[in-house]
C-alpha positions in Angstrom: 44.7 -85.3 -14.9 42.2 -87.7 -15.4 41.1 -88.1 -12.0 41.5 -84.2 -11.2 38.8 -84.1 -14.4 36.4 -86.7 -13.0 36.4 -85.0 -9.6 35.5 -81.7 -11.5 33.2 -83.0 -13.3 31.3 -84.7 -10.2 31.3 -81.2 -8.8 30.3 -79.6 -11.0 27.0 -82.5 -11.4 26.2 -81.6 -7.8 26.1 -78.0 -8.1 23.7 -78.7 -10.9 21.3 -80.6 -9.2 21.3 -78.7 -6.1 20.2 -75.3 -8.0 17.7 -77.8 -10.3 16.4 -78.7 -6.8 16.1 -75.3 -5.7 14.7 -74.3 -9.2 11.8 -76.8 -8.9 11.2 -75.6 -5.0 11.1 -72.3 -6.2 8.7 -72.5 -9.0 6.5 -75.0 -7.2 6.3 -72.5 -4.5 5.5 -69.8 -7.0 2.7 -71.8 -8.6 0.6 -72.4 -5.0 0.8 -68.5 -4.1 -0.4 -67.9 -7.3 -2.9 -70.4 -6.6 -3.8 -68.7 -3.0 -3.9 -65.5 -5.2 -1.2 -63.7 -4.3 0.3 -61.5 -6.7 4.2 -61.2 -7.2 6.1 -57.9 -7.1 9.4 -58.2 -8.0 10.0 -55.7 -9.7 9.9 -53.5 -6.7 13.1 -55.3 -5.3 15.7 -53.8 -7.4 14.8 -50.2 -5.5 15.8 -51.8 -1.9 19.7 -51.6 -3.5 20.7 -49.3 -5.6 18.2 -46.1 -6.5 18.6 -42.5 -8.1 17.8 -39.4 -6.7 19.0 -36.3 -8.4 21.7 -38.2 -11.0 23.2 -39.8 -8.1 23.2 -43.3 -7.0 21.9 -43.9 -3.6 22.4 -47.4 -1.6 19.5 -49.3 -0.6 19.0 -50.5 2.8 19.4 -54.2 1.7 23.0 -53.2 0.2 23.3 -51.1 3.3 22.2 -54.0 5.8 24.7 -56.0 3.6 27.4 -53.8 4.4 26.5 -53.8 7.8 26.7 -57.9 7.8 29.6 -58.1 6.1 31.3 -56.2 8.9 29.9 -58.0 11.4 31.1 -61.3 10.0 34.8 -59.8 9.6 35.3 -58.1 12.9 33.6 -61.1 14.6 35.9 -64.0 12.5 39.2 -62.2 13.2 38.1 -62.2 16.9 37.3 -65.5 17.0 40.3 -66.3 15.9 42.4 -64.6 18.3 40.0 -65.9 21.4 39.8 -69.3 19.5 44.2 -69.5 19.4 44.3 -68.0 23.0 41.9 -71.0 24.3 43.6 -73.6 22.5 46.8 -72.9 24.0 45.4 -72.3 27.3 44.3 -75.7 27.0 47.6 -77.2 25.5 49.7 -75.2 28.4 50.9 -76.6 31.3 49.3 -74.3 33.9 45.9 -76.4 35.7 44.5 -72.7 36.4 44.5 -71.8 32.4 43.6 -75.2 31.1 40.4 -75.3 34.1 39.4 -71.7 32.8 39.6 -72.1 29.0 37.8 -75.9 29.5 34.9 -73.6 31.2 34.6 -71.0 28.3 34.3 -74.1 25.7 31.8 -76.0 28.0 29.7 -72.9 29.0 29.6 -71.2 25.3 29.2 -74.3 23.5 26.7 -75.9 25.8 24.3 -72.6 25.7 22.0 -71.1 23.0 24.0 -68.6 21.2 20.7 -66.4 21.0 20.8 -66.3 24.7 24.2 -65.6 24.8 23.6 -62.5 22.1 20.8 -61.0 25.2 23.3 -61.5 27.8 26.4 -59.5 26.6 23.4 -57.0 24.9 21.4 -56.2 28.4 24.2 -57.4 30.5 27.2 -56.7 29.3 27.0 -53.9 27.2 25.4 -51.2 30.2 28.5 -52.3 32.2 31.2 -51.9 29.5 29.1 -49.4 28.2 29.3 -51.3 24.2 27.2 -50.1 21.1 24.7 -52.7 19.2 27.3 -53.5 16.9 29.9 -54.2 19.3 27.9 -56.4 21.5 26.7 -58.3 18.5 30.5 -58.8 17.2 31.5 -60.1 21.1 28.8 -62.6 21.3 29.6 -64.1 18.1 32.8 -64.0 18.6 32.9 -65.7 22.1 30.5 -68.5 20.4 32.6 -69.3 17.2 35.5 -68.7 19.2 34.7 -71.8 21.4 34.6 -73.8 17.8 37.7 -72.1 16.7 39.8 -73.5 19.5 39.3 -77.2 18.9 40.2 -76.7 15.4 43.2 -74.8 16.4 44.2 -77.3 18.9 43.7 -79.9 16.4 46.1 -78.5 14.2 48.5 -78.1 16.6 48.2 -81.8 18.2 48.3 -83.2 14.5 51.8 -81.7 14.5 54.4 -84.9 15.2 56.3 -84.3 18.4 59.5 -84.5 16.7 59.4 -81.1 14.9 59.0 -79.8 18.7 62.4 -81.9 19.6 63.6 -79.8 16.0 62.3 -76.7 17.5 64.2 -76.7 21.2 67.2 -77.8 18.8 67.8 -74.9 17.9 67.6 -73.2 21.0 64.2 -71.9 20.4 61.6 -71.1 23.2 58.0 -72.8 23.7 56.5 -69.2 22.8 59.5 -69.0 19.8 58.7 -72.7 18.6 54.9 -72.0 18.0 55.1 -68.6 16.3 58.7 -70.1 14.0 57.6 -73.7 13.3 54.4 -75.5 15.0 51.8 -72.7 13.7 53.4 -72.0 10.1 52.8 -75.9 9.8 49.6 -75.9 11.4 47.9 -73.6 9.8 47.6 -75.8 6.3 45.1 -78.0 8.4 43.4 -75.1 10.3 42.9 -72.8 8.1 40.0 -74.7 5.6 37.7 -75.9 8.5 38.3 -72.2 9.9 36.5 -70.6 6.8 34.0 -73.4 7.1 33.5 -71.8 10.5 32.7 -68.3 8.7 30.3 -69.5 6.6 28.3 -70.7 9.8 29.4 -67.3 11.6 27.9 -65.7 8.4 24.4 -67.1 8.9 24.4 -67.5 12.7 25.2 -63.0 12.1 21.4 -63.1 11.0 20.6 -63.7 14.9 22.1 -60.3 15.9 18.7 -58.3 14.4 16.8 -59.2 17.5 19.2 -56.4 19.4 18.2 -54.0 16.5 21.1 -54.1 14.8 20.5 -53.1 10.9 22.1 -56.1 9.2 20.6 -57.7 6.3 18.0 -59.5 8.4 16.5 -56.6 10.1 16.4 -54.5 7.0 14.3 -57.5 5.7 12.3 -57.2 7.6 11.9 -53.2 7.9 11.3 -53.7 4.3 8.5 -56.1 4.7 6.7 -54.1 7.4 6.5 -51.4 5.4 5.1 -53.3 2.3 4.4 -56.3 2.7 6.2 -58.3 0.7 6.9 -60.8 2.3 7.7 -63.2 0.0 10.0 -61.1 -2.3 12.2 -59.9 1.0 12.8 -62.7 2.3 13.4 -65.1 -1.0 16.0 -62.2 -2.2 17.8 -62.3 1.7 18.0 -65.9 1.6 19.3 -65.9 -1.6 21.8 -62.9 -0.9 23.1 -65.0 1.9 23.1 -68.3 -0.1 25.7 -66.2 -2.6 28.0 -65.3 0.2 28.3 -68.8 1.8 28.7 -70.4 -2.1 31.5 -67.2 -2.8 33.0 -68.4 0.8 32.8 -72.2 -0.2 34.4 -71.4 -3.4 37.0 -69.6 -1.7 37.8 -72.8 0.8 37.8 -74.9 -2.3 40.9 -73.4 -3.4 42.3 -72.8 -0.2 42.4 -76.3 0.1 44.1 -77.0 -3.1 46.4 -74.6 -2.4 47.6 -76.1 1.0 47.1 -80.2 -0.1 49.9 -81.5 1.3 51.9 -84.3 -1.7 51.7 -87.8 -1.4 
């Protein structure tokens, strides 16, 4: 209890003076625009989310670009996932041809710009498979984390000891019956906090699909901005909108990982 308490309390000291850091950045940064003599508007910000029109409440394109990036980042993590398992036990099987072609994704994807890699399936890709903005962005993204995804996966799997395998074939279980029935349900207590680790970088590396002209939070940003010019405003209340999600997601992996830490 007492060390559970200490551990909190450390915590909780460094969430502290990280937002007293960004406090002090923020205010410093206030005080030399004012100095440059430009003049703060934020109260034009709340009417990019939520506005009124006739006794109805209409969504703003931030909430709307939002939306928009919160899909992306769903549709693009459960994807990853399912590329990321498929690699790793491509690379884990016992066929050269699978292991050579899932050692050539991880090489090519993880040793290439993922902005380039966004143009390709966009202007390549999508005219052949004939793919929307949104769907291009969501493959590209997924085909990056994906590459991440599998050494994590494959890690999980290899920190399983080779004697719950011997248990598995013991029972007259098959390779394909020993993953899905024992190595994965065991596996996926290590895998599972570094893999929403991953969507918290798959959440900001989403702001990269905007230069395809897809309306996620970033391109409304900076519609917004082009319209009026504020470009401070925009882009502090994006950053910060993002900074929200990845502390919500942190929070979230936090307890995952309390929930799966093995005793002893």
């Amino acid at each position: 209890m007492i060390r559970w308490l200490k551990a909190r309390s450390r915590s909780l000291g460094n969430i502290g003076g990280f937002l007293v850091l960004i406090l002090g950045m923020f205010l410093l940064l206030i005080y030399n625009t004012e100095e440059l003599g430009y003049h703060w508007q934020w109260y034009r910000i709340p009417r990019y989310f939520l506005s009124f029109s006739d006794g109805a409440i209409l969504s703003g394109p931030l909430l709307q670009g939002l939306l928009v990036t919160c899909q992306i980042t769903l549709a693009s993590f459960l994807l990853a996932f399912a590329i990321g398992l498929t690699s790793a036990l491509l690379r884990l099987s016992h066929s050269i041809v699978g292991r050579w072609v899932a050692r050539g994704y991880l090489e090519i994807v993880r040793n290439t710009p993922l902005l380039v890699q966004i143009f390709f399936v966009y202007f390549v890709l999508g005219p052949i498979l004939g793919i929307s903005r949104f769907f291009a962005a969501v493959l590209a993204l997924s085909l990056f984390e994906g590459a991440y995804a599998s050494e994590i996966i494959r890690a999980g799997i290899v920190s399983i000891p080779g004697e719950q395998w011997d248990a598995a074939y013991s029972l007259g279980l098959t390779k394909l019956g020993a993953y899905r029935k024992v190595i994965l349900p065991q596996a996926i207590r290590w895998i599972l906090p570094p893999l929403t680790s991953q969507a918290i970088s798959l959440l900001k590396d989403s702001a990269l699909v905007s230069t395809i002209a897809v309306y996620d939070l970033t391109m409304r940003g900076q519609e917004i901005i082009s319209e009026t010019y504020l470009v401070f405003e925009i882009w502090f209340t994006v950053a910060a909108i993002y900074l929200v999600l990845a502390l919500l997601l942190s929070a979230a992996i936090h307890i995952m990982e309390n929930r799966l830490r093995v005793p002893g």
